[in-house]
C-alpha positions as CSV (number, residue, x, y, z in Angstrom):
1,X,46.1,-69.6,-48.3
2,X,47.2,-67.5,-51.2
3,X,49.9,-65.9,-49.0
4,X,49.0,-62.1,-50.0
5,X,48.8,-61.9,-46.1
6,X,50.5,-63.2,-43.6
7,X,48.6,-65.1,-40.2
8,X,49.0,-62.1,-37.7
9,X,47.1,-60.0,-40.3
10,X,44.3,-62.1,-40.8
11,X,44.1,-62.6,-37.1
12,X,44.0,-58.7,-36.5
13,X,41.6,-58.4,-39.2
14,X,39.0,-61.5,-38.2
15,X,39.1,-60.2,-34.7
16,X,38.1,-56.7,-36.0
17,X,35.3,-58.3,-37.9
18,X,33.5,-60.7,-35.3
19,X,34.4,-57.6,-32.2
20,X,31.9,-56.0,-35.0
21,X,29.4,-58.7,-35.5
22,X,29.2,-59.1,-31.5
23,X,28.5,-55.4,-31.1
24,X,26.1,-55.6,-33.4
25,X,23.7,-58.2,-31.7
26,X,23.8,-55.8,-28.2
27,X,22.7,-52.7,-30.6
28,X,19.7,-51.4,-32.1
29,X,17.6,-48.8,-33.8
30,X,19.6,-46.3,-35.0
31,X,23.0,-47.3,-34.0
32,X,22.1,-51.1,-34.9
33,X,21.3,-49.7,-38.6
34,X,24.3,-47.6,-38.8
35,X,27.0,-50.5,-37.7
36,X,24.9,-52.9,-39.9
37,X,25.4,-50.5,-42.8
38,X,29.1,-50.0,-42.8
39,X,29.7,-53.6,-42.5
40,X,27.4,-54.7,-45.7
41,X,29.8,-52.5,-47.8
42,X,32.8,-54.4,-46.8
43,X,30.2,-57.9,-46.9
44,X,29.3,-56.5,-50.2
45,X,32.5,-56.2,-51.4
46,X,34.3,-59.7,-50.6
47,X,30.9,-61.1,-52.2
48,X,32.2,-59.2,-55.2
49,X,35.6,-60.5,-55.2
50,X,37.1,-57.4,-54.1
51,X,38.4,-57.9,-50.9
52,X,42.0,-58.0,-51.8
53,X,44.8,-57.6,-49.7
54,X,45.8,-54.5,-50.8
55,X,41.9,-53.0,-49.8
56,X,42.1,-54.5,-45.7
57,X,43.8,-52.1,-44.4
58,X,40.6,-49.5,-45.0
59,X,38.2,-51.9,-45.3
60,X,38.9,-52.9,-41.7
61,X,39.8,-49.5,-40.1
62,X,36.2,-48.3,-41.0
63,X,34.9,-51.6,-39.2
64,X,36.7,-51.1,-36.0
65,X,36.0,-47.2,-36.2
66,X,32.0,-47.6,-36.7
67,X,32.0,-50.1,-34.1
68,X,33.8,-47.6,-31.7
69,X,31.4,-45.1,-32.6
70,X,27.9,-46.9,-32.8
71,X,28.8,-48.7,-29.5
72,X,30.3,-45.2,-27.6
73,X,29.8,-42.1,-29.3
74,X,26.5,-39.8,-29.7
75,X,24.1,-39.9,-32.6
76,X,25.1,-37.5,-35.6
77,X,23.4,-35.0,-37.8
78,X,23.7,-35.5,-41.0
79,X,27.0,-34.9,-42.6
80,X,28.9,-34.1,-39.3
81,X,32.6,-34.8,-39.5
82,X,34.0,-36.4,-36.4
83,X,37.8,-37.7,-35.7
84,X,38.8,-40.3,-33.0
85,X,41.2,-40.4,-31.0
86,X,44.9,-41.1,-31.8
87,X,44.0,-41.0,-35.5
88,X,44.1,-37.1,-38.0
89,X,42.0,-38.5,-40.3
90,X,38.5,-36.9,-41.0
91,X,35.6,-39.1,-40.6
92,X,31.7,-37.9,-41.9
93,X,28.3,-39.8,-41.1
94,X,26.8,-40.5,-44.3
95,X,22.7,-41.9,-42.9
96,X,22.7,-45.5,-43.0
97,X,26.6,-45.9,-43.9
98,X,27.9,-45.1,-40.5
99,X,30.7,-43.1,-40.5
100,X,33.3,-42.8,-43.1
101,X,36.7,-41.7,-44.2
102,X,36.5,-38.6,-45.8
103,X,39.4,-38.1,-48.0
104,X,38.5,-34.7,-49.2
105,X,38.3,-33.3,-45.7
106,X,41.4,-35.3,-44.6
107,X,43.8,-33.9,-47.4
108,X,41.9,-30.6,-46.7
109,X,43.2,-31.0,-43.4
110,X,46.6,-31.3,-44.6
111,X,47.0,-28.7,-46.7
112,X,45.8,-26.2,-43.8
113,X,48.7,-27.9,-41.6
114,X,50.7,-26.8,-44.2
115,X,49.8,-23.6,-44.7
116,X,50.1,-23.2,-40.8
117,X,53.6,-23.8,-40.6
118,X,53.4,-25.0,-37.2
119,X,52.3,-28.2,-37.7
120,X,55.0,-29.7,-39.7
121,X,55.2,-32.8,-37.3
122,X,51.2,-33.3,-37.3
123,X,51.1,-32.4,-41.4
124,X,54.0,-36.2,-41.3
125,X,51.9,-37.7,-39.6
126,X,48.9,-37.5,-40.8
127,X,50.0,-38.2,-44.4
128,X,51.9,-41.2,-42.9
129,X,48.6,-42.5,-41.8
130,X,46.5,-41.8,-45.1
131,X,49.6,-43.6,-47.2
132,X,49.2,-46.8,-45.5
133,X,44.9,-47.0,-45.9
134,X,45.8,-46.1,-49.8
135,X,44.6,-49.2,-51.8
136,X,46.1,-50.5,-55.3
137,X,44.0,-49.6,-57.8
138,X,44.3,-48.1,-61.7
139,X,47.8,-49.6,-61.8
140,X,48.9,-47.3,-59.4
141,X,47.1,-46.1,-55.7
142,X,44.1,-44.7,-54.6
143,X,42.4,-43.5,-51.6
144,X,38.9,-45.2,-51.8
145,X,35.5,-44.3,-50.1
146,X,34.0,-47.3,-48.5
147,X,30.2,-46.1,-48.7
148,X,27.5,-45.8,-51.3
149,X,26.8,-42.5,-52.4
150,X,24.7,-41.3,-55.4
151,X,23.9,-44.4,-57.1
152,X,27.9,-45.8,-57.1
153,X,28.9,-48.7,-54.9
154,X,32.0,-49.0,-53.1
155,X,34.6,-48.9,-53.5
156,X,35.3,-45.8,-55.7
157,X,37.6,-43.2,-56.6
158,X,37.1,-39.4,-57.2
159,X,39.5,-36.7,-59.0
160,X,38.6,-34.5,-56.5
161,X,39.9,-36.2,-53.3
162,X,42.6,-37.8,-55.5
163,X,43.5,-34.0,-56.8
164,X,43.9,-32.9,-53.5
165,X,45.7,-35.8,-52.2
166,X,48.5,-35.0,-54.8
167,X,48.6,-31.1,-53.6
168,X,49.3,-32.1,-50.2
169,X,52.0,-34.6,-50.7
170,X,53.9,-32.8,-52.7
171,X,53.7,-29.7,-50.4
172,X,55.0,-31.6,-48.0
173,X,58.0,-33.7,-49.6
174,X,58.8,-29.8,-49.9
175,X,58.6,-29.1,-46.5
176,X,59.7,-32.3,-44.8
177,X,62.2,-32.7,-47.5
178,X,60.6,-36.4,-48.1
179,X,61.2,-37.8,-51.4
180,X,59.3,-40.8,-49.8
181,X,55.7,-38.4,-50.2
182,X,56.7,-37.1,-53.9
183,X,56.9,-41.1,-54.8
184,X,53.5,-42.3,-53.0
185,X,52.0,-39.0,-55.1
186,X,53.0,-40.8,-58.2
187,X,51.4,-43.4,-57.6
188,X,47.9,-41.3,-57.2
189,X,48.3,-40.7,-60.9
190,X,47.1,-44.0,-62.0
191,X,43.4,-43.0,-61.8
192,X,44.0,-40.1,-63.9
193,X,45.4,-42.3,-66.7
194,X,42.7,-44.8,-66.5
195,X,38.9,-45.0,-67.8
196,X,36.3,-45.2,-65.7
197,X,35.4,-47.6,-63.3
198,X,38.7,-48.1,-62.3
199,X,39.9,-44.4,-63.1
200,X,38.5,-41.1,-63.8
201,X,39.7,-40.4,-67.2
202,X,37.0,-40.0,-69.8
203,X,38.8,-38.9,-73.2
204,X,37.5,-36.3,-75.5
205,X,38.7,-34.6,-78.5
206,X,40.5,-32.1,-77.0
207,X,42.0,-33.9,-73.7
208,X,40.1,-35.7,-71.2
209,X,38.1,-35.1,-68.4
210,X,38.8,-36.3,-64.5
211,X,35.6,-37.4,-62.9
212,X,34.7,-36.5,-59.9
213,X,33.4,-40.1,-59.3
214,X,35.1,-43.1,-61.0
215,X,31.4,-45.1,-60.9
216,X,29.4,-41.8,-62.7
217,X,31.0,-41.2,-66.3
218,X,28.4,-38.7,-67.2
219,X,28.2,-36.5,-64.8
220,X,30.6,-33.9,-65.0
221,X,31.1,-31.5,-62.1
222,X,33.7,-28.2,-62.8
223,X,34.5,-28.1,-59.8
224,X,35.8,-31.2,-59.1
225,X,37.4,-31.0,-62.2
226,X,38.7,-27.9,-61.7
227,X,40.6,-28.8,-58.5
228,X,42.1,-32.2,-59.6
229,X,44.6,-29.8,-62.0
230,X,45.2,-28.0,-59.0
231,X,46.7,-31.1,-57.7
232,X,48.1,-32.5,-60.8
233,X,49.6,-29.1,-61.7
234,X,51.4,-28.7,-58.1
235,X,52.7,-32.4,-58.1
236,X,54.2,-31.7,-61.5
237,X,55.7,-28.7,-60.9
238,X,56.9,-29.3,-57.3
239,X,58.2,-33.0,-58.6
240,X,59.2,-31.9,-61.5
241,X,57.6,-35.0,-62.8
242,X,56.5,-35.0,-66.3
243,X,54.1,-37.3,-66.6
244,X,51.7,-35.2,-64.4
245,X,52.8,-32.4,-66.7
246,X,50.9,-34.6,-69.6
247,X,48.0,-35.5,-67.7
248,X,47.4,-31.5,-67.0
249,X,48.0,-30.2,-69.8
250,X,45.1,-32.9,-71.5
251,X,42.8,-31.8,-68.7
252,X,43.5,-28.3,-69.0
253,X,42.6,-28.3,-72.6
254,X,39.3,-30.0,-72.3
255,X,38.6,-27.6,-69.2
256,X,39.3,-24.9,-71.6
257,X,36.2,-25.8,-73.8
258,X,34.0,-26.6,-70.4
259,X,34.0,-23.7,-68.5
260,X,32.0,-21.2,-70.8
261,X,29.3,-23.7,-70.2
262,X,29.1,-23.7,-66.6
263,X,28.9,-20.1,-67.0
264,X,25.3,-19.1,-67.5
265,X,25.5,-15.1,-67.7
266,X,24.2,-14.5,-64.3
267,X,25.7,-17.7,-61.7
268,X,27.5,-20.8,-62.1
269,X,26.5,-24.3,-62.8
270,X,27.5,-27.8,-60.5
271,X,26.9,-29.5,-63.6
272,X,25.5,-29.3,-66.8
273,X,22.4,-30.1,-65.1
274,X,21.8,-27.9,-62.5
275,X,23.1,-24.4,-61.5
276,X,25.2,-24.2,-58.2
277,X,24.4,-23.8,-54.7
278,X,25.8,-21.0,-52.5
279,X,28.6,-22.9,-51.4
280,X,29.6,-24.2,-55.0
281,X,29.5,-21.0,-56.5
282,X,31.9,-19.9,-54.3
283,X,34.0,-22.8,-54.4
284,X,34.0,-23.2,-58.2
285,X,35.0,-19.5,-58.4
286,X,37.9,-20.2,-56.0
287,X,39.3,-23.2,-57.7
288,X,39.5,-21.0,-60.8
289,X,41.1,-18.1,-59.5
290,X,43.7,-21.1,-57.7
291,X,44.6,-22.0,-60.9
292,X,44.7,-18.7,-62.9
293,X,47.5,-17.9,-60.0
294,X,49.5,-20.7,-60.8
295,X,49.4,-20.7,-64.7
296,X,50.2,-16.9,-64.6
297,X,53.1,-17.5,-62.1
298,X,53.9,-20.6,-64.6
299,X,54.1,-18.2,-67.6
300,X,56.2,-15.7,-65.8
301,X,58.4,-18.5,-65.1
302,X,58.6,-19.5,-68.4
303,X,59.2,-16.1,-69.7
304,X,62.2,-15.5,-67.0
305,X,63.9,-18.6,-68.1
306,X,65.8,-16.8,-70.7
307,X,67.2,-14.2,-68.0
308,X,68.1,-16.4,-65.0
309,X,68.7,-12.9,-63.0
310,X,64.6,-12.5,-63.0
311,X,63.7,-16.0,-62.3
312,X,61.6,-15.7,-59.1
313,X,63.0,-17.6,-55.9
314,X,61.2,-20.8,-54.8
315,X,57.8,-21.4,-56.0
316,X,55.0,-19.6,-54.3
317,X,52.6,-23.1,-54.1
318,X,55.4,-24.0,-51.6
319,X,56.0,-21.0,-49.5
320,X,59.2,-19.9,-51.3
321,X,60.6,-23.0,-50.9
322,X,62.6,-24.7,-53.8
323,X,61.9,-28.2,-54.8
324,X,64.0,-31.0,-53.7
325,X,65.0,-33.5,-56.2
326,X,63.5,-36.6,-56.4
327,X,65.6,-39.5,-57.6
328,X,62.6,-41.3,-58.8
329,X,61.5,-38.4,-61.1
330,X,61.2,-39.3,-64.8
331,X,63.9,-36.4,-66.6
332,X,61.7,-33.5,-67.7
333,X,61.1,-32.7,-71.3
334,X,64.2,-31.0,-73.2
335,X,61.8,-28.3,-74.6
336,X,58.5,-28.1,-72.5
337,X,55.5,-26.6,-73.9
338,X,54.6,-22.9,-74.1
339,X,51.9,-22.5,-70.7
340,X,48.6,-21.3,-72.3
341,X,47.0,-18.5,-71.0
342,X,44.8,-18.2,-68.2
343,X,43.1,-15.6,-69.1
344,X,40.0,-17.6,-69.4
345,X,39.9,-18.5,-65.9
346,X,40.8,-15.3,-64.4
347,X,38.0,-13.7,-66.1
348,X,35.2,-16.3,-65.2
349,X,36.6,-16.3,-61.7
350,X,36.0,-12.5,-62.1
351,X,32.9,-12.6,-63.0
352,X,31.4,-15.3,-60.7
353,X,33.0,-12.7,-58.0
354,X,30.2,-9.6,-59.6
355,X,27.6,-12.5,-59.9
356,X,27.1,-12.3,-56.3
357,X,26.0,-8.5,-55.9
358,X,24.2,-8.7,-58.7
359,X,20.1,-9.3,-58.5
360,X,18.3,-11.8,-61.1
361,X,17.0,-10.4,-63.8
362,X,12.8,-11.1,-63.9
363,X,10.9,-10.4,-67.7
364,X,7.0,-10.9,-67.5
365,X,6.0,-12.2,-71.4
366,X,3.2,-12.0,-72.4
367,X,0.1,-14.3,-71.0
368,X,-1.7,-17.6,-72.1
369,X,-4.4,-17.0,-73.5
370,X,-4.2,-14.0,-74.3
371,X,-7.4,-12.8,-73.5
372,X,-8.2,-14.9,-70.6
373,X,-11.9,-15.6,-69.1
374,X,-13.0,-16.2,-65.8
375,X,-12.7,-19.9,-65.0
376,X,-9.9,-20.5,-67.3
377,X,-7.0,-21.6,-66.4
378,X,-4.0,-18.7,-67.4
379,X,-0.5,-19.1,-67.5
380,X,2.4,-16.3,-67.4
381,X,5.4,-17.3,-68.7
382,X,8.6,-15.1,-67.2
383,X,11.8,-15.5,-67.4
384,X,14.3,-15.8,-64.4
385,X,18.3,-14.8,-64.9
386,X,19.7,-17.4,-61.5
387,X,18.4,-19.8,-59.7
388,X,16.8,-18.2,-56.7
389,X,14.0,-18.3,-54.5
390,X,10.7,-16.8,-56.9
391,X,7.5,-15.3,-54.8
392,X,4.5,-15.3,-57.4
393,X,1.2,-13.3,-55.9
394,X,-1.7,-12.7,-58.0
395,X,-4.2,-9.8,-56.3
396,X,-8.1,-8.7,-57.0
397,X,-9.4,-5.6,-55.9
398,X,-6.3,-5.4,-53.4
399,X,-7.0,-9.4,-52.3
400,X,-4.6,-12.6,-52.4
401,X,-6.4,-14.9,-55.1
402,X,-3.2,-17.0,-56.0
403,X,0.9,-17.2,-54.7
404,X,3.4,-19.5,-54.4
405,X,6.9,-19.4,-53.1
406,X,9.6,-22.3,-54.3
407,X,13.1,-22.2,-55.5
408,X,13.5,-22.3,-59.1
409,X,16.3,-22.2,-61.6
410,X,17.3,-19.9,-63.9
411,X,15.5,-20.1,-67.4
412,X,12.0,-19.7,-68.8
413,X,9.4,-20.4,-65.5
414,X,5.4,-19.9,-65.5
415,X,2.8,-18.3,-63.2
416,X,-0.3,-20.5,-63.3
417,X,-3.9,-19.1,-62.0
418,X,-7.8,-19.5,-62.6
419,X,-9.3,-16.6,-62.2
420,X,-12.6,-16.6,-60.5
421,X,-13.9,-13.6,-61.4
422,X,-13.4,-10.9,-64.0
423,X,-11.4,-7.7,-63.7
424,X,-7.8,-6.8,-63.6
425,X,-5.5,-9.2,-61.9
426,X,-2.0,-7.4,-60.6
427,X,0.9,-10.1,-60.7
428,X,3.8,-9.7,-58.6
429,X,6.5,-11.6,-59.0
430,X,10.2,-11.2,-56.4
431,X,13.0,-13.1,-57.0
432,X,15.7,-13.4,-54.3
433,X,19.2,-14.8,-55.2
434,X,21.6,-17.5,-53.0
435,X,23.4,-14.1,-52.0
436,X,20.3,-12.7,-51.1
437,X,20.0,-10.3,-53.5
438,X,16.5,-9.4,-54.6
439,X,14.7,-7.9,-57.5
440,X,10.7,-7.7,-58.3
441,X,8.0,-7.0,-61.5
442,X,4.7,-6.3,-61.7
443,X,1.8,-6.7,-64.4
444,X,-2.0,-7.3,-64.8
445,X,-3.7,-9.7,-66.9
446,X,-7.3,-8.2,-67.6
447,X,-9.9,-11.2,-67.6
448,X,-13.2,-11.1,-69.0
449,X,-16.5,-12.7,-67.9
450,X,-17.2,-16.0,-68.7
451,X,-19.0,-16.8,-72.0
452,X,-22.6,-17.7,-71.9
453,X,-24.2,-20.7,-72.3
């Protein structure tokens, strides 16, 4: 009625929905549960008012793609990624949101047809398709995830995705020589300009911080934010577009106060809560050393710009390729700013690298009381370098009285006992890192008999 769409899409999109709604009525159990899931989002959504026009596209593809799954396909583990036919983009099964669009994986996917250099028709394609799902959002575009995840509702944005969404299409309006990609990137900055919920900018004294989820403003995770400068740094250099020049240098200054703090001495931190995982570690140290490459190349640049003999051919983000110009390119800055110097995220990259060969440190402090009896309860404070996985064994006269086994983060940590008799009690505590190293202390606490009555 409010002509935003024309008849033949509403007709597509209502025969999507009841196909959907029939499907649903011939399932159950799991598969019932999983169709019924994806389609409360979108129900959830239009209650909400925001079911635009803009948002059917996606909204509608992951209808018709949950019920071609839930009514054809096997049951999933956990997490599994899955694609359909006729279609590149990456789909994951998130429990009791069926299966969803996964934008990180799909740009991911991208950028490895890129870096193939065989795939250049596939690498179109695939970008083609994730262009028209993009939804207006932020004054600008976004590629939205249509599922709850960790407390946020959809539909939501993330740097992370968003970041690597710009990376890819501006990789490839290099390769294809399509000015068309360089101008759908542009529109992915609007989120980056924007305060959360509709963006991911949160503004701080020295810059601002990209979340890595538009509906969490608190919870900031480096590596996320780490990546989305990636993105923004290649778009504005590739582009030459200087607005994304802005938004990283503000990013790049507040990351330049952050990352000390995700650096505990000994591993990483996810966020300023917890300490990474394996898998985070790795990927944290790998979004730094990405963009200690291309600030240092960036400085060299800089530096060669007075000797146009030495300035290196092509850009090595694009395989040696030169940029195109883009018509639709704001004109760059007359004098840009100096590139600061990425020394700080060599180094931490550096030493996240050693972090994995080395084993956590263990310290036995003294125990609580200090003088313990028998039938009171003791308590051994030690402290733990990384977050690993602690073995605590307490012995008597060569014999198991107490032990545990749990992973524990790095910090202060206690061994708790009651000892039922009196005697020397030999403590042995082992400690065995994500990268399996390992490292192991001993001590006794000498208990006395209990008092009399």
């Amino acid at each position: 009625r409010a002509g935003a769409i024309d008849e033949a899409t509403h007709d597509a999109h209502r025969a999507t929905w009841l196909a959907a709604r029939r499907s649903l009525r011939k399932l159950s159990g799991r598969r019932e549960a999983e169709l019924r899931g994806a389609l409360r989002n979108v129900e959830d959504v239009a209650a909400a008012g925001g079911l635009t026009a803009g948002r059917l596209p996606a909204a509608f593809e992951t209808v018709r793609r949950n019920r071609e799954w839930w009514t054809t396909g096997p049951l999933l583990a956990a997490g599994r990624r899955v694609g359909f036919e006729g279609s590149a983009l990456v789909w994951q099964y998130y429990p009791g949101e069926g299966v969803q669009i996964q934008w990180l994986g799909t740009f991911g996917k991208a950028n490895g047809l890129f870096q193939s250099r065989t795939h250049d028709a596939a690498l179109g394609a695939l970008l083609d398709e994730a262009i028209a799902l993009a939804a207006p959002r932020a004054g600008g575009i976004a590629w939205e995830s249509w599922f709850r995840f960790g407390g946020g509702r959809p539909p939501w944005a993330s740097a992370l995705s968003q970041g690597t969404g710009l990376q890819a299409l501006s990789r490839a309006a290099i390769r294809l020589s399509r000015p068309d990609l360089f101008a759908a990137a542009r529109g992915g900055l609007g989120i980056f300009r924007t305060a959360p919920p509709s963006g991911v900018r949160v503004r701080t004294d020295a810059g601002a911080h990209y979340l890595i989820y538009s509906f969490s403003p608190k919870l900031r995770v480096l590596n996320g934010f780490v990546q989305s400068l990636v993105g923004l740094r290649d778009f504005g250099a590739l582009a030459n577009d200087e607005e994304a020049r802005v938004l990283f240098r503000a990013g790049e200054a507040q990351l330049r106060v952050e990352v000390p703090r995700y650096d505990t001495g000994a591993w990483s931190k996810y966020s300023q809560a917890r300490e990474s995982d394996l898998g985070y570690h790795k990927l944290l140290r790998d979004f730094l050393r990405n963009l200690c490459g291309r600030m240092s190349d960036d400085r060299a640049r800089a530096a060669a710009q007075a000797q146009p003999s030495q300035v290196p051919d092509g850009d090595p983000a694009v395989g040696g390729v030169a940029p195109i110009a883009d018509p639709t390119a704001p004109a760059p800055s007359a004098a840009p700013p100096a590139v600061p110097d990425p020394a700080l995220y060599c180094e931490t990259a550096s030493r996240f690298t050693t972090y994995l060969s080395q084993r956590p440190n263990l310290e036995i402090l003294p125990a609580k009381p200090s003088r313990p009896r028998v039938r009171t309860g003791v308590r051994v404070p030690f402290r733990l370098s990384k977050i690993s996985t602690v073995t605590t064994r307490v012995t008597r006269n060569g014999k198991v009285v107490a032990g545990r086994t749990a992973r524990l983060g790095g910090g202060r940590r206690e061994l708790r006992f009651t000892p039922r008799a009196a005697g020397a009690h030999r403590l042995t505590i082992r400690a065995v890192d994500l990268a399996g190293n390992a490292s192991q202390v001993t001590g006794t606490v000498r208990v006395r008999a209990a008092k009399r009555r």
